[in-house]
matplotlib code that plots the C-alpha trace (Angstrom):
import matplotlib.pyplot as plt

x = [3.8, 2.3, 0.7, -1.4, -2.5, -3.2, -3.7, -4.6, -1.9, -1.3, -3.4, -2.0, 2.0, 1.5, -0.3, 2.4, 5.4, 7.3, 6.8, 6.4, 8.5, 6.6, 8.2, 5.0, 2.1, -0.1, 1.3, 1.2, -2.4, -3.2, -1.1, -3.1, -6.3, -5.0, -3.5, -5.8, -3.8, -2.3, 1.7, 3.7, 4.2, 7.6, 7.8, 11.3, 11.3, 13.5, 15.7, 18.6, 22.3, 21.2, 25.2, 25.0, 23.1, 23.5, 21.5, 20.2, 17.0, 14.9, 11.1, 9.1, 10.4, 8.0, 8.6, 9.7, 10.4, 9.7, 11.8, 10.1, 11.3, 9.6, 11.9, 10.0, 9.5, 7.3, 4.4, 0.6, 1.0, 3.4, 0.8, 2.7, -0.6, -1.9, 0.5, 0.7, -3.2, -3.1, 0.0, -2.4, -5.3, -2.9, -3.2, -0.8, 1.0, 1.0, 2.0, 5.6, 6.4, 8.5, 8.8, 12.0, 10.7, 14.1, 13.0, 11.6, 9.3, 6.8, 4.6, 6.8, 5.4, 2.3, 3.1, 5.0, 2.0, -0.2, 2.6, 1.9, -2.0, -2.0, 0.6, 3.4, 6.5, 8.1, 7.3, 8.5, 11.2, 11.7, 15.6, 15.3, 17.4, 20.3, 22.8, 22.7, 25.2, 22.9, 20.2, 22.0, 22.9, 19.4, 17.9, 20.2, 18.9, 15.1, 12.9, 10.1, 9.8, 6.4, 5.2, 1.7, 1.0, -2.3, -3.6, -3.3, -6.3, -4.7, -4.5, -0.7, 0.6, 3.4, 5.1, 7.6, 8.6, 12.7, 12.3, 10.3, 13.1, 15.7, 14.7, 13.2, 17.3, 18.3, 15.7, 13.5, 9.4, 7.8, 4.5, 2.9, -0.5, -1.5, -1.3, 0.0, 3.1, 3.5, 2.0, 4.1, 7.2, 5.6, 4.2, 1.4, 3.0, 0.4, -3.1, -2.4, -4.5, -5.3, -5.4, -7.5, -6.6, -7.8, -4.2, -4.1, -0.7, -1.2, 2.1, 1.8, 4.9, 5.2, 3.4, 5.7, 7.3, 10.9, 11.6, 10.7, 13.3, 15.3, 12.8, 12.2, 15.6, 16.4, 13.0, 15.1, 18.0, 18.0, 16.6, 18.6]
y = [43.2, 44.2, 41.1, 41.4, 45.1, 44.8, 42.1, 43.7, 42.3, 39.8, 36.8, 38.6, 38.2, 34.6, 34.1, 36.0, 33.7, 30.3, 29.4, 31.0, 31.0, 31.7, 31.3, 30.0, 27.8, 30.9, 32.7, 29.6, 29.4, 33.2, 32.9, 29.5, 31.8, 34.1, 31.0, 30.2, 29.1, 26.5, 27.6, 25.6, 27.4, 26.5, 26.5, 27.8, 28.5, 30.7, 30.3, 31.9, 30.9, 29.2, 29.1, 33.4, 32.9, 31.1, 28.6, 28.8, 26.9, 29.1, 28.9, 31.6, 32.9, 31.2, 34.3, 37.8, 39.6, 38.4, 40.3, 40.7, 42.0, 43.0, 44.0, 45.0, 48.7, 51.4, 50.3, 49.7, 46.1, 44.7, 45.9, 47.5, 48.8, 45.6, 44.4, 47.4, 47.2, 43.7, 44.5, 47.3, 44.7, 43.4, 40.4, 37.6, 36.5, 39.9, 42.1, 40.9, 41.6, 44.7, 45.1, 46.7, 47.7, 47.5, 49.3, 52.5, 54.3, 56.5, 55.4, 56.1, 58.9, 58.0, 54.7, 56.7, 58.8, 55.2, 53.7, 56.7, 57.2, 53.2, 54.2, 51.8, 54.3, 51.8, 48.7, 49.5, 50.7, 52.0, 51.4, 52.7, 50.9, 48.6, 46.9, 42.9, 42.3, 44.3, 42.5, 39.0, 40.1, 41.6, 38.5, 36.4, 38.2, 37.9, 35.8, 36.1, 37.2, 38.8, 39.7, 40.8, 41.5, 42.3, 43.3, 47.0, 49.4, 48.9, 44.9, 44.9, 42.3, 40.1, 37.9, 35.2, 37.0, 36.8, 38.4, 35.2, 32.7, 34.7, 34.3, 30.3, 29.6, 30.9, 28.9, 32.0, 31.4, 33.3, 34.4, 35.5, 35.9, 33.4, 35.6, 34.9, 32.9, 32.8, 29.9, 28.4, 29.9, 29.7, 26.7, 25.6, 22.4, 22.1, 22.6, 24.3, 26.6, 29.0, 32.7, 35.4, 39.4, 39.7, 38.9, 38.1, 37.4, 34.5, 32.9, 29.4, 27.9, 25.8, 22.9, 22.9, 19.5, 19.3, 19.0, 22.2, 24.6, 22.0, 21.3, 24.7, 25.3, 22.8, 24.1, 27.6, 26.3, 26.3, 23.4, 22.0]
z = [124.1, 121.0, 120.5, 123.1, 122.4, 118.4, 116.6, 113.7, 111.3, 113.0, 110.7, 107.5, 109.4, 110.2, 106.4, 104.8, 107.1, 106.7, 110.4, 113.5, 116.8, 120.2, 123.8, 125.5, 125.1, 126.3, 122.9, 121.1, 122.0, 120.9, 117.4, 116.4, 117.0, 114.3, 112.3, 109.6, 106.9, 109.5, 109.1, 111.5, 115.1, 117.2, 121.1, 122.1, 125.4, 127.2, 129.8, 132.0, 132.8, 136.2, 137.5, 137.2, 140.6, 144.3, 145.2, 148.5, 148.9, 152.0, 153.2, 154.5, 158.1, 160.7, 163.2, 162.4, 159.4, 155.9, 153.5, 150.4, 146.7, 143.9, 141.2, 137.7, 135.9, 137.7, 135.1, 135.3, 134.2, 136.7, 139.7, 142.3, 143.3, 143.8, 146.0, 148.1, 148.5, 149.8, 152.2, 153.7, 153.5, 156.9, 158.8, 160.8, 157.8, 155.7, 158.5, 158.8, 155.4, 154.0, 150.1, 148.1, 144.9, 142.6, 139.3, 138.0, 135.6, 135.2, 138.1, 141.0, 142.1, 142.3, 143.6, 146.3, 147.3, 147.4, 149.9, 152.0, 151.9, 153.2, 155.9, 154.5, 154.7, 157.6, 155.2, 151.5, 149.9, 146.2, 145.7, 141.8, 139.3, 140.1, 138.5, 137.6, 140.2, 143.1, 141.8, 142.1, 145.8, 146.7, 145.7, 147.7, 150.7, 150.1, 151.5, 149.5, 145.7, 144.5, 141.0, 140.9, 137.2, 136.3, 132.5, 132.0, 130.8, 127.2, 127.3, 128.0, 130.1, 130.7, 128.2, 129.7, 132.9, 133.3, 136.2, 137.6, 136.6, 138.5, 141.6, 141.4, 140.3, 143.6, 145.4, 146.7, 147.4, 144.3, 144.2, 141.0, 139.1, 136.6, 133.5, 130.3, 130.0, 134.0, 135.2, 132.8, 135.1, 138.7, 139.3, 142.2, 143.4, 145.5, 143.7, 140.8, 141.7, 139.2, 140.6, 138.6, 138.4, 142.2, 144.1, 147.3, 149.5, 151.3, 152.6, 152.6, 151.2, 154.0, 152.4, 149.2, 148.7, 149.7, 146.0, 144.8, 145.0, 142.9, 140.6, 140.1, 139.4, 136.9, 135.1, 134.9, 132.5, 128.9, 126.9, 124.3]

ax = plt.figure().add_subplot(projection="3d")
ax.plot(x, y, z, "-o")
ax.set_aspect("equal")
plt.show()
């Protein structure tokens, strides 16, 4: 994530290169700012191997339990915090969900104190790391995915979630913040709303086209 923490060198790398390779238009963007002797800069995007996962197109529960996962490092940037604030924040919608955090890092502790002080022990779980295969499986479970990123205190933020792709290729409801690279990932088939660092979880998936968990997917796989 350096190169959205220093940018120092970064005119002199680009002056000093034959081309440059980016994996968003949101880098792309950045690196042209810093491009003044106009070298050539490549989109390649990334993708994932979409047949690793089950496909099981769900929606939001209408009644009940909404089963939630988060799964990211224990770090300022990915915004834990947020989402446990807006979970407290309460309401119709919010109040049925539970979160498993899969991940770990140097903020569990504190994070673990937070999920107390809002009196969310009965609602979220921190499961710690897990394997690719637990992952797979917890995912196929989940009816909701959430990544709240926000930009840290030092400017670090996201790049190209991975994390993000995962669960669209199994056809789960993702929620996200419109950071970086992400609305590139997670798109608003509805509005295209743009969200700011202030998150709020709203479930409203419901009016989603029909197409979307297959669109999504095929937006997952690697371009040629």
């Amino acid at each position: 994530h350096d190169l959205y923490v220093d940018t120092s060198m970064l005119e002199r790398k680009i002056a000093d290169s034959q081309f440059v390779v980016t994996i968003s238009d949101y880098n792309r963007t950045l690196l042209e700012q810093n491009n003044l002797q106009h070298k050539p800069i490549h989109l390649l995007r990334a993708g994932i191997d979409t047949s690793a996962y089950r496909f099981r197109p769900r929606g939001v529960p209408v009644e009940g339990q909404v089963r939630a996962l988060t799964v990211a490092s224990l770090q300022g940037y990915k915004g834990h915090a947020v989402l446990l604030h807006a979970l407290a924040m309460g309401g119709p919608s919010v109040d049925r969900i539970t979160v498993d955090f899969i991940g770990d890092g140097p903020l569990r502790e504190e994070l673990e104190q937070l999920v107390a002080q809002l009196g969310l022990s009965r609602r979220v779980r921190f499961l710690g790391g897990r394997s690719e295969a637990e992952v797979r499986a917890a995912l196929d479970d989940a009816d909701l995915f959430v990544l709240p990123s926000v930009i840290a205190d030092d400017g670090q933020m996201e790049g190209l979630p991975v994390v993000l792709m995962e669960p669209l290729a199994c056809g789960v409801p993702t929620i996200s913040t419109a950071l970086s690279g992400i609305p590139e990932i997670v798109v608003d088939f509805r509005r295209r709303q743009r969200q700011r660092q202030t998150f709020r979880l709203v479930v409203v998936f419901s009016a989603l086209p029909e197409t979307w968990p297959r669109d999504a997917r095929r937006a997952m796989a690697p371009s040629d």
